[in-house]
C-alpha positions as semicolon CSV with decimal commas, in nm:
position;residue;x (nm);y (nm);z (nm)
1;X;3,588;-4,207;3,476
2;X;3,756;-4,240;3,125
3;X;3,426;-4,155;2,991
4;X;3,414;-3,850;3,171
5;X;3,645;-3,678;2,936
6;X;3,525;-3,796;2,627
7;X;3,144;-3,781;2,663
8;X;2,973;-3,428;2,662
9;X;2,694;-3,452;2,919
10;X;2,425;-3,286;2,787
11;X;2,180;-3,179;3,108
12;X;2,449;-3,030;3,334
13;X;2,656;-2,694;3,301
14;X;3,007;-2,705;3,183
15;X;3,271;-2,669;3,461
16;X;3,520;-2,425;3,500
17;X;3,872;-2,434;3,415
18;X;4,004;-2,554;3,688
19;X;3,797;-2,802;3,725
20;X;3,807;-2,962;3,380
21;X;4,178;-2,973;3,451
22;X;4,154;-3,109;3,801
23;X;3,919;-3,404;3,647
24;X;4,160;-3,478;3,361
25;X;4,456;-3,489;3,673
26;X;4,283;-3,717;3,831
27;X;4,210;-3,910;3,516
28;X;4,529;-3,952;3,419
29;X;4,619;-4,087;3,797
30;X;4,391;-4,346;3,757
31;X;4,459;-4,471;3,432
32;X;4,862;-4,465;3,528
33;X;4,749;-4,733;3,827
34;X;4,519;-4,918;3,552
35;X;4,687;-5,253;3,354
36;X;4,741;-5,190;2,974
37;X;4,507;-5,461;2,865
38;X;4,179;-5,221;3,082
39;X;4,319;-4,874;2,941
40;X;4,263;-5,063;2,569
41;X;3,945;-5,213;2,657
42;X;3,797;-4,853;2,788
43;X;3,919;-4,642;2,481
44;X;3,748;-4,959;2,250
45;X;3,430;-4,925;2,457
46;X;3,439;-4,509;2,416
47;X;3,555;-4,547;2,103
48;X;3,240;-4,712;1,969
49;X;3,054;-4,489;2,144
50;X;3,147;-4,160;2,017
51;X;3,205;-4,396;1,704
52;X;2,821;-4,434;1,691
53;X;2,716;-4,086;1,759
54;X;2,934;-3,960;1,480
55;X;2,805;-4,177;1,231
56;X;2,427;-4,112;1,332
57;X;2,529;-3,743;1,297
58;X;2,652;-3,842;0,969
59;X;2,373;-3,985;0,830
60;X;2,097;-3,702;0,997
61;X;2,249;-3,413;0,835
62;X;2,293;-3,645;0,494
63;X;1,933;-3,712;0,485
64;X;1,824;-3,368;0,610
65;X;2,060;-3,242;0,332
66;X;1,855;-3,409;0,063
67;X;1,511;-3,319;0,240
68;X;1,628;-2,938;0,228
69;X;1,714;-2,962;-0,158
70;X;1,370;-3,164;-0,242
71;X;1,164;-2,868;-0,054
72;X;1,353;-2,600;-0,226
73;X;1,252;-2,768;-0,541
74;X;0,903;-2,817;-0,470
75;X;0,886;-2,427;-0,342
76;X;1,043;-2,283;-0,653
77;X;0,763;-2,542;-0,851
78;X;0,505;-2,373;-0,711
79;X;0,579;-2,027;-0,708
80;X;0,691;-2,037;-1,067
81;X;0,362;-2,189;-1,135
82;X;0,154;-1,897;-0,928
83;X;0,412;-1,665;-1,102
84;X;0,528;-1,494;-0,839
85;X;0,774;-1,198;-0,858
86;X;1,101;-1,305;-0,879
87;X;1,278;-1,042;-0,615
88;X;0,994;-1,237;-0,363
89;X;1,047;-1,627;-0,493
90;X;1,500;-1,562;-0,427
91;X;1,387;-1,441;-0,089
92;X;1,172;-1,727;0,035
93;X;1,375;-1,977;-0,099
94;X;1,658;-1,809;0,050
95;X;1,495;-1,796;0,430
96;X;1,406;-2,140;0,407
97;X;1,725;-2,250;0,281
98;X;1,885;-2,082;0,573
99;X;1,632;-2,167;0,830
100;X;1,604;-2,543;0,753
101;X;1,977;-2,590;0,747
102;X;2,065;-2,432;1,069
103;X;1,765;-2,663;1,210
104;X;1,939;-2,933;1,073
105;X;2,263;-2,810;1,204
106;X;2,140;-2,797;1,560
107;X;2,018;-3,152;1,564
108;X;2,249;-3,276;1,385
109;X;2,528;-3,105;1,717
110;X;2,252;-3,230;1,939
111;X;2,272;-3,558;1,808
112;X;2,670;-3,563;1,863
113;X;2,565;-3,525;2,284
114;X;2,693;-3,159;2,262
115;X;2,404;-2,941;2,480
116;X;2,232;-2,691;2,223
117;X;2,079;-2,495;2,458
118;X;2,329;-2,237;2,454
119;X;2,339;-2,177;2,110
120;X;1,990;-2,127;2,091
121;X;1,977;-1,914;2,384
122;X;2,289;-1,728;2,224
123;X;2,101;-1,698;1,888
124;X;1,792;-1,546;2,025
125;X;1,959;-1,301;2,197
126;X;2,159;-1,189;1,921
127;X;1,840;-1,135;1,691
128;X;1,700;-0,951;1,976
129;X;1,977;-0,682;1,956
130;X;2,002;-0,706;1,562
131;X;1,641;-0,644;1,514
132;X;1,637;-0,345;1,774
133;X;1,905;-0,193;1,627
134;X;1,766;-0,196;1,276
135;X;1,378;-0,148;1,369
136;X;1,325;0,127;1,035
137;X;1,517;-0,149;0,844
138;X;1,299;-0,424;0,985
139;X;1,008;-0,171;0,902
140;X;1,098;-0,167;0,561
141;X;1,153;-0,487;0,508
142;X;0,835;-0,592;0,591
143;X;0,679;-0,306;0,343
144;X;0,848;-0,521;0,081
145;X;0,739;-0,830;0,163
146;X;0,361;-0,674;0,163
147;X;0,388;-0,489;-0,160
148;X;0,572;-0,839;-0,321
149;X;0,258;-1,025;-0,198
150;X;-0,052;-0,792;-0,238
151;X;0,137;-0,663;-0,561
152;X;-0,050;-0,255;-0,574
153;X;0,207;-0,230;-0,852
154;X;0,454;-0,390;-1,025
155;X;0,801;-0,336;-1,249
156;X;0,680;-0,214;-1,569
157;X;0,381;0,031;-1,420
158;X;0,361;0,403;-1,391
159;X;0,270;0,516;-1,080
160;X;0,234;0,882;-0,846
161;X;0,337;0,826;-0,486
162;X;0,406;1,055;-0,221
163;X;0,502;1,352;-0,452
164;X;0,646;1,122;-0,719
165;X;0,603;0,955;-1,020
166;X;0,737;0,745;-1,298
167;X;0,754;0,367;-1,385
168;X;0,851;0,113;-1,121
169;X;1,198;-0,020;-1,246
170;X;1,246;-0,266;-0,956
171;X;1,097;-0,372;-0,627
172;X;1,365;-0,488;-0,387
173;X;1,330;-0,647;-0,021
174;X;1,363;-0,282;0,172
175;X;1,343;-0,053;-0,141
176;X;1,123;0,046;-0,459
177;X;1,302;0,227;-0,756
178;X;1,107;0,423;-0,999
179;X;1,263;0,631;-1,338
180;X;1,115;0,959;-1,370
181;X;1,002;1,059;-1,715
182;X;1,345;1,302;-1,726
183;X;1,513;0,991;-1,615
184;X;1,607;1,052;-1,272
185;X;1,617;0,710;-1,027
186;X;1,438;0,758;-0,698
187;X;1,460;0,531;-0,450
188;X;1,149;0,479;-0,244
189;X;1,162;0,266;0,118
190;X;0,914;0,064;0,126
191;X;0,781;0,100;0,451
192;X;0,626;0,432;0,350
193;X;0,542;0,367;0,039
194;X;0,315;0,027;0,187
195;X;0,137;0,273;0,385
196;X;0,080;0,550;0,152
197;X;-0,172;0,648;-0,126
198;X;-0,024;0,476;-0,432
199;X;-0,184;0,620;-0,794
200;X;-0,124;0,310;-1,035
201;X;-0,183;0,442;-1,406
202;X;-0,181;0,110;-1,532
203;X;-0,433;-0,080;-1,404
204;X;-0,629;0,023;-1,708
205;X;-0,595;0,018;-2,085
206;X;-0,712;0,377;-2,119
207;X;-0,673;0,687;-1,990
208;X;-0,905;1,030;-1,926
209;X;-0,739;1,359;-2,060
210;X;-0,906;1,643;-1,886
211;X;-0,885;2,016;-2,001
212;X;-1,013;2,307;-1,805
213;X;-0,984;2,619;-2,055
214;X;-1,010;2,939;-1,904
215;X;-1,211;3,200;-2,160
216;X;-1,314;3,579;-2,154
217;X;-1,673;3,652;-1,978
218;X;-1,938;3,795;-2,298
219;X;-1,709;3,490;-2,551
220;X;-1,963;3,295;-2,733
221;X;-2,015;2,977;-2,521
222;X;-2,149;2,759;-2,726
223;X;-1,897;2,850;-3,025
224;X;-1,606;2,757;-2,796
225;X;-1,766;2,444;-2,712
226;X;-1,787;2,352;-3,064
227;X;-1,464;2,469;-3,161
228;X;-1,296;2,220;-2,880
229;X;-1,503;1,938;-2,998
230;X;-1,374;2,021;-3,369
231;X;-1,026;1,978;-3,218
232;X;-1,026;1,655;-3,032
233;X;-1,271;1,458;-3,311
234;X;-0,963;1,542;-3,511
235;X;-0,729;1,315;-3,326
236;X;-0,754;0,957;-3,417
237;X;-0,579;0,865;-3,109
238;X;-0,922;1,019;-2,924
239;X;-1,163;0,696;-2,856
240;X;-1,515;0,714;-2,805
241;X;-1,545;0,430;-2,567
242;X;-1,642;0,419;-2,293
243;X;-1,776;0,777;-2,346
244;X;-1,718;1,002;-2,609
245;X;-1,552;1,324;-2,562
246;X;-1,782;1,540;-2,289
247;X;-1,720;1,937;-2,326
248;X;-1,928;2,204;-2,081
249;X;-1,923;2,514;-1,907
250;X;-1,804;2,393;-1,543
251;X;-1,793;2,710;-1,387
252;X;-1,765;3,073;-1,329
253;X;-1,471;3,214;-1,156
254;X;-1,358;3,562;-1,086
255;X;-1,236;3,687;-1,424
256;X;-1,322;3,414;-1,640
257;X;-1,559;3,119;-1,756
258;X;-1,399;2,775;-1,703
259;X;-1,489;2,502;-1,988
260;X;-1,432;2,165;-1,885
261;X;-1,289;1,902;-2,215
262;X;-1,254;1,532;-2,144
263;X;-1,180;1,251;-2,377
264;X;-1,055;0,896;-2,347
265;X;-0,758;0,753;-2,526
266;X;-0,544;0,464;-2,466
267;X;-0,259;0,472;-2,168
268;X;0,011;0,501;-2,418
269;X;-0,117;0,767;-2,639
270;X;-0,206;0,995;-2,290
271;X;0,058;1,239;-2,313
272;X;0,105;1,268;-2,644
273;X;-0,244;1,354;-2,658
274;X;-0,253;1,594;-2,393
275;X;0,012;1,863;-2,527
276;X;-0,115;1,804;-2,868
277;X;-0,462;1,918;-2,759
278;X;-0,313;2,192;-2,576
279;X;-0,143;2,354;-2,836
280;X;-0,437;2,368;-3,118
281;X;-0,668;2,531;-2,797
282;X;-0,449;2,754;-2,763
283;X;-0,396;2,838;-3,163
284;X;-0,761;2,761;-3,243
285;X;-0,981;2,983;-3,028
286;X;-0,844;3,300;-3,101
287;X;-0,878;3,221;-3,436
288;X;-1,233;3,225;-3,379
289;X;-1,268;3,514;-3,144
290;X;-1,208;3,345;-2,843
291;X;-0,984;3,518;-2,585
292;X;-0,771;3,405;-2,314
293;X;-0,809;3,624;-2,003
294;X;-0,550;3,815;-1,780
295;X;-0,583;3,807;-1,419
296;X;-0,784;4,148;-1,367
297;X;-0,813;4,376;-1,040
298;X;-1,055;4,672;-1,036
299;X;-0,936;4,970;-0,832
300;X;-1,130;5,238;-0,716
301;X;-1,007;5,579;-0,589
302;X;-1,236;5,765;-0,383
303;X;-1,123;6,172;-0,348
304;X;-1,215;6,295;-0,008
């Protein structure tokens, strides 16, 4: 009777509103014909009860509480000791902070008597709809979590991607943003960038410079070959590991020959080298009688 009203049954539905307050008029009826000296003994016996339950609840979420920190220790142990990146190590830790304490929330209702069905029912419904509703952000999101794990690149590298490139200042849950060498941030979303070809130039200490030098047909081949291998032994920032610097006619186009240069040098010395180079071809072979040539058509008139 008495208990009725102050125990949650926890396998049938709740009733409606007029029934709740039909049962607590009827209740009331019956307790108004009971003797004081019953009334105290039933609110003592549901008082210990619900006493009980509260106290168990108590001590669940106290020692689920302390569980949740120790894990959270223990995970941010061991991915400090695999180094992992830091944007990926505050995300785990957060979704298992969050997901262990609203497990420990639900047992610890459950343990009260209250029916947790509901909830649950009510929470998977609700990240039905949220993850429908934000599929390209879901999309994303999971880019990031496979570029944080598989790591093709990471903050510090220069990279070309889809149509850009610069060096990867940071690489969030949903985005990647890189600086440009004139400084301008792009923001990349990491769904497409997971999927696409990424060009990392820093996987490797050194770097190929490659020159393709357009010169006039009837030049002196073998002089211009010499005269480009003059230029780049002059740069100390030129290595000869793993090959030394490779010069030779690579082909023979419509109005010109094409000779191909190629030397290695270190990643940081790449562009510096490059325009260097450029600029003595370009002042050295016509010193020597070596010509550039001009895109050339040959007409022909015919008179009838």
């Amino acid at each position: 009777m008495f208990s009725n009203i102050l125990q949650t049954n926890t396998t049938q539905p709740a009733d409606s509103t007029v029934n709740i307050v039909e049962n607590i008029g009827e209740t009331i009826g019956e307790l108004a014909d009971m003797p004081v000296k019953d009334i105290l003994a039933l609110l003592a016996e549901n008082a210990l009860h619900i006493g009980l339950k509260v106290l168990a609840a108590i001590v669940i979420y106290s020692v689920g509480a302390w569980l949740i920190q120790r894990v959270k220790k223990l995970l941010r142990k061991i991915m400090t000791r695999r180094n992992v990146e830091a944007s990926l190590s505050s995300f785990i830790l957060s979704f298992a902070s969050i997901t262990m304490t609203g497990l420990l929330l639900l047992v610890t209702i459950q343990t009260l008597g209250v029916d947790t069905s509901s909830i649950v029912a009510l929470i998977a419904g609700s990240g039905l709809a949220i993850g429908m509703a934000l599929s390209g952000t879901l999309q994303n999101f999971a880019g990031g979590m496979m570029i944080l794990f598989f790591k093709p690149f990471k903050v510090g590298d220069y990279i070309e991607t889809q149509g850009y490139e610069g060096t990867v200042h940071s690489i969030q849950i949903t985005t990647t943003v890189i600086k440009t060498t004139d400084n301008k941030t792009i923001v990349l979303p990491n769904g497409g960038l997971s999927g696409s070809i990424i060009n990392n130039y820093s996987t490797s200490e050194k770097r190929r410079c490659d020159w393709d030098i357009s010169i006039e047909y009837g030049s002196d081949i073998e002089m211009a070959k010499n005269v480009l291998l003059e230029i780049v032994g002059r740069h100390k920032k030129v290595l000869q590991e793993p090959d030394k610097p490779f010069v030779a006619l690579k082909s023979l186009a419509d109005s010109a020959i094409i000779i191909t240069c190629r030397v290695w040098v270190k990643r940081e010395d790449y562009w510096d080298t490059f325009y260097a180079v450029n600029e003595e071809i370009y002042k050295e072979l016509p010193k020597r009688g070596i010509g550039f040539p001009y895109p050339q058509m040959d007409v022909h008139i015919k008179n009838n």
